[in-house]
C-alpha positions in Angstrom: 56.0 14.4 4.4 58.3 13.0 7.0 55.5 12.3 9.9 52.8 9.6 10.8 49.5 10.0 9.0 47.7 9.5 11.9 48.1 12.9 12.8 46.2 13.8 9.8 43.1 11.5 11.1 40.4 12.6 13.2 40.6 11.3 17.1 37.7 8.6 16.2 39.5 7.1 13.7 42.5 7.2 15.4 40.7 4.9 17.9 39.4 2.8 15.1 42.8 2.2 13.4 44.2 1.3 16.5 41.5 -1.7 16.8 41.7 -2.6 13.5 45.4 -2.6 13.5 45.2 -5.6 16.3 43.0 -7.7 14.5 44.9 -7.0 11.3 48.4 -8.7 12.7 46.0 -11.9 12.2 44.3 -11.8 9.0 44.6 -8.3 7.6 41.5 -5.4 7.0 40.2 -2.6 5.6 39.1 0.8 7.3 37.2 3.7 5.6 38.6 6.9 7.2 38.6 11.0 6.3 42.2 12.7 6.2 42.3 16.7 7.6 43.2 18.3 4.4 45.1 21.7 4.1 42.7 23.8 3.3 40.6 22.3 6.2 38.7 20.2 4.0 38.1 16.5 4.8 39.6 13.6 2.4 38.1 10.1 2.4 40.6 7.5 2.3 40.7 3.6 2.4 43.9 2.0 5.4 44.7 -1.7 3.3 46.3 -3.5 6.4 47.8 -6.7 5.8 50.4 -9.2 7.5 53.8 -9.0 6.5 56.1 -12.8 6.5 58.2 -12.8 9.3 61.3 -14.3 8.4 62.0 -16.3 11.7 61.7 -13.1 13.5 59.4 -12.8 16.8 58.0 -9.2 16.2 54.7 -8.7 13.7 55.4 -6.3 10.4 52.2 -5.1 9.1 51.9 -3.2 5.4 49.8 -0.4 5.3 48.3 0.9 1.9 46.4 4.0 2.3 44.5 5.5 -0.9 42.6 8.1 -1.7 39.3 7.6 -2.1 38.1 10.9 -3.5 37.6 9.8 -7.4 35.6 6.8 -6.3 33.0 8.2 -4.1 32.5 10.8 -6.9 31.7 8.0 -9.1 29.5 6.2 -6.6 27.4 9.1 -6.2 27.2 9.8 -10.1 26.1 6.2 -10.0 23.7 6.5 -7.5 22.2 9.7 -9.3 21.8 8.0 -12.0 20.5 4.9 -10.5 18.0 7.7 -9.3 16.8 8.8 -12.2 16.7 5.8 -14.2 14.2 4.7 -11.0 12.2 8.1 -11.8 11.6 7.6 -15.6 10.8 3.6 -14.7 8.1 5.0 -12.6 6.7 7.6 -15.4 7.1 4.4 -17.9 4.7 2.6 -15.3 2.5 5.3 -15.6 2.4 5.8 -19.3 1.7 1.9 -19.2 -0.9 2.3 -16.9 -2.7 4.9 -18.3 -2.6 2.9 -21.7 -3.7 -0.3 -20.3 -6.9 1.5 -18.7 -7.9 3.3 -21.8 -6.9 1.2 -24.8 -7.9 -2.5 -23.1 -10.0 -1.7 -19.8 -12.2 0.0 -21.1 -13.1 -1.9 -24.6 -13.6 -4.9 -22.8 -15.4 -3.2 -20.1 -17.9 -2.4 -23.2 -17.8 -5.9 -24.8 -18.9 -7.4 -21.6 -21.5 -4.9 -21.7 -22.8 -5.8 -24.9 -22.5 -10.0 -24.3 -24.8 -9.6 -21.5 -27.2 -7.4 -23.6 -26.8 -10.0 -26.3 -27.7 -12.5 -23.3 -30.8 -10.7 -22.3 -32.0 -10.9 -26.1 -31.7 -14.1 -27.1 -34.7 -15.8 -27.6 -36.2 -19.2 -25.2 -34.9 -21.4 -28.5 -31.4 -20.2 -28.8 -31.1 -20.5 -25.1 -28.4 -23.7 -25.4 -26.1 -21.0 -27.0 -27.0 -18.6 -23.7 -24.4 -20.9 -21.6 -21.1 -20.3 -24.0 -22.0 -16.6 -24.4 -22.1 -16.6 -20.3 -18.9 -18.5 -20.1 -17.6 -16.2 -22.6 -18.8 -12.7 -20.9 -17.2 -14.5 -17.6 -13.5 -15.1 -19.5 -14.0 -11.8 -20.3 -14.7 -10.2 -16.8 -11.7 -12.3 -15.4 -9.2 -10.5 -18.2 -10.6 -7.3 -17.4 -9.8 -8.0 -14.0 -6.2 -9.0 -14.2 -5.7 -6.1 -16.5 -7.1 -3.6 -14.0 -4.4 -5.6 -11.3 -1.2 -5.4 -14.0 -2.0 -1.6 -14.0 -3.0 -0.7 -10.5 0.3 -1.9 -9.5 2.2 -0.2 -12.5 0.4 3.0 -11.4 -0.2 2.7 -7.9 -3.0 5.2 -7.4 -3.8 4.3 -3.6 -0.8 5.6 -2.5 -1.3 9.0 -4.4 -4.5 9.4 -3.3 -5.0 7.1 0.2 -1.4 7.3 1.4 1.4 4.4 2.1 -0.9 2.6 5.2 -4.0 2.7 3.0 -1.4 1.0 -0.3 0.6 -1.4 1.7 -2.8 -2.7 2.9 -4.0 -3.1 -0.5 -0.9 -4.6 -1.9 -1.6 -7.2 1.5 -5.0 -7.8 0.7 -4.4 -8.5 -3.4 -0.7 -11.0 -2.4 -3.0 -13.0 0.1 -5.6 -13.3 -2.0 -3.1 -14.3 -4.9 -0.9 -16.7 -3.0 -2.6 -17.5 0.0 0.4 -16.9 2.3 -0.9 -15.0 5.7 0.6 -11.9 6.6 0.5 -9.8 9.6 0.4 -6.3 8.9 0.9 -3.6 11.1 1.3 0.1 10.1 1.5 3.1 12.6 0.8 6.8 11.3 3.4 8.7 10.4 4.1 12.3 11.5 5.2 14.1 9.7 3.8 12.8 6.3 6.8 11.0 4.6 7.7 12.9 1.2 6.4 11.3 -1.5 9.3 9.8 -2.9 10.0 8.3 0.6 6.2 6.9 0.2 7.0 5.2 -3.2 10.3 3.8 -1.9 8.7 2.3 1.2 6.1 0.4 -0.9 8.2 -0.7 -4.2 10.3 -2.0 -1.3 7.4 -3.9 0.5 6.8 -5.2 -3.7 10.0 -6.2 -4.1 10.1 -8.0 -0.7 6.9 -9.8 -1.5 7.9 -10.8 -5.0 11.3 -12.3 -3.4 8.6 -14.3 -0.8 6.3 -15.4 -3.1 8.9 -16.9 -5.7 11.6 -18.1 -3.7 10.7 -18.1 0.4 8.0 -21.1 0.5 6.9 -19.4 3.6 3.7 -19.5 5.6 3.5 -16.4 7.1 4.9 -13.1 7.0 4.9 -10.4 9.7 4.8 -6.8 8.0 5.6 -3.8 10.8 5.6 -0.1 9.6 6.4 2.3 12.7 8.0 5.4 13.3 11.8 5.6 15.1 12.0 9.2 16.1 12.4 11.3 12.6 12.7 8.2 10.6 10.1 5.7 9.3 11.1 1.7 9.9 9.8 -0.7 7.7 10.3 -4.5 8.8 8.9 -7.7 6.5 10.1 -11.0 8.4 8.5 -14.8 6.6 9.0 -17.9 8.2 10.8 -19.3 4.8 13.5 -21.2 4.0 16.0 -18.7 3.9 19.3 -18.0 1.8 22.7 -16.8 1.9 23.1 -13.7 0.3 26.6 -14.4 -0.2 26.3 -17.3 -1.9 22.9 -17.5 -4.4 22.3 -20.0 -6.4 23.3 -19.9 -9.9 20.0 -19.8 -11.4 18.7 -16.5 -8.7 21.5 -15.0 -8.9 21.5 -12.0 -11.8 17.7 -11.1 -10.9 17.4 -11.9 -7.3 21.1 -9.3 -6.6 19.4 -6.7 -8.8 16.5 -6.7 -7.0 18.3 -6.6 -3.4 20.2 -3.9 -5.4 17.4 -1.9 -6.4 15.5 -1.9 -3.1 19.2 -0.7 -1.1 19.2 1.8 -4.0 16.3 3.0 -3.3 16.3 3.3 0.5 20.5 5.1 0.3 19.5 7.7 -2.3 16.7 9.2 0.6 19.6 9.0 2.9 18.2 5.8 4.3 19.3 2.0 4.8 18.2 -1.2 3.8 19.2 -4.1 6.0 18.8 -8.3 5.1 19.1 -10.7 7.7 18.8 -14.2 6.2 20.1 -17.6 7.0 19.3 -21.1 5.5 15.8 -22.5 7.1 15.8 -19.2 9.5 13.5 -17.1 6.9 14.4 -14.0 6.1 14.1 -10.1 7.3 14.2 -7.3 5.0 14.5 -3.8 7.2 14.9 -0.1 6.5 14.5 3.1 7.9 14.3 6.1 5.8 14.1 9.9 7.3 10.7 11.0 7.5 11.9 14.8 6.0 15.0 15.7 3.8 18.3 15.9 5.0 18.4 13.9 7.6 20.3 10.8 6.7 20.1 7.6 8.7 23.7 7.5 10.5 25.1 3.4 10.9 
């Protein structure tokens, strides 16, 4: 008591309060700092900097708030934990799904078809007429079995456990051009070393989640996909040619499922210690970026 804080703040964000504090006499701002504790510990803190009326006199008065912002980055982590895990049992749910979809309706009409086209084979030359609607049926029936097999390959997404993330994302590009007919440009470099595997996952749901937001909402032509490797971190660009959005301002209608999805995929890429990045702009398409470390414990620093 009885002395400026800023002795209590590291030289670096003694510099920074200074700059905010110029641009505060304006319009006011907020600075994230770290107080030296006592016990030699650090403190993280929120500066609240705001104008003050001046009452016909010349001089600027600014008010300063400062709190302590201990309690509410141990929540946010908690939050982020638990984001975590709830990500973790939605994957083992996909899974489960997955494995259900390939044994309990794969499979049986894997055999059906089987047994149409026996059926087919058997008929005699005067019930051919009735060969054409069993044909049209054994083909309704390969199509289903065929979008089932999609549904759970991307519930479960084996390639990437057993082929790696250049090997999935190449897949996923070959199924959403096929699907949609939008061209992408993909371009993947090899990682070294190996990303971990949850760094794998969160690289492709993120490429997913980026396509989904493309094919519902972008009405883009093409997209340009870059994987490559910034020193110990993997980068991860997807850039359309769409007509953009504000992120700050979604329309009513997107807003609840496009926000959690955004949410979701900066979830994802912070809990590694990464970053997620979106660059949009109406009619200027739209960038989705991040970089997660390519080994643990080495967080992407802004």
């Amino acid at each position: 008591m009885g002395y400026s804080f800023k002795r209590l703040l590291p030289a670096a964000d003694q510099a920074a309060l200074q700059a905010f504090l110029k641009g505060a006499a304006r319009s006011g701002s907020r600075l994230q700092v770290f107080f030296h504790a006592g016990d030699g510990s650090h403190v993280p803190a929120q500066i609240s900097i705001r104008p003050l009326p001046r009452n016909g006199s010349r001089g600027v008065s600014l008010g300063m708030v400062v709190t302590d912002m201990t309690e509410p980055r141990r929540s946010q982590e908690m939050l982020r934990v638990l984001s975590h895990r709830l990500a973790q049992a939605q994957e083992t749910e996909r899974g489960r799904v997955a494995l259900e979809l390939t044994d309990n309706i794969t499979q049986p009409l894997v055999v059906i078809l089987f047994r149409l086209q026996g059926l087919v084979d058997k008929l005699p030359a005067h019930e051919w007429p009735s060969q054409g609607e069993v044909v049209k049926l054994s083909e309704l029936l390969g199509r289903t079995a065929e979008e089932v097999e999609r549904i759970s390959r991307n519930l479960l997404p084996s390639v990437l456990r057993n082929l790696g993330l250049v090997a999935a994302l190449r897949a996923a590009n070959q199924e959403f051009v096929k699907r949609t007919g939008v061209r992408i440009k993909l371009t993947c470099a090899q990682l070294s070393p190996r990303p971990p595997a949850e760094a794998k996952l969160a690289l492709y749901r993120i490429f997913e989640e980026a396509l989904r937001n493309v094919e519902k909402h972008a009405r883009a032509r093409h997209v340009t996909v870059r994987l490559t490797q910034r020193g110990a971190f993997a980068q991860l660009a997807i850039k359309d040619d769409g007509i953009g959005f504000d992120p700050d301002r979604l329309p009513a209608k997107r807003k609840e499922e496009d926000r959690l999805g955004l949410l979701r995929m900066r979830e994802r890429a912070e809990f590694l210690g990464g970053v997620l990045t979106i660059k949009s702009a109406r009619r200027a398409g739209t960038e989705v970026m991040v970089r997660i470390p390519l080994s643990e414990g080495s967080p992407v620093t802004h």
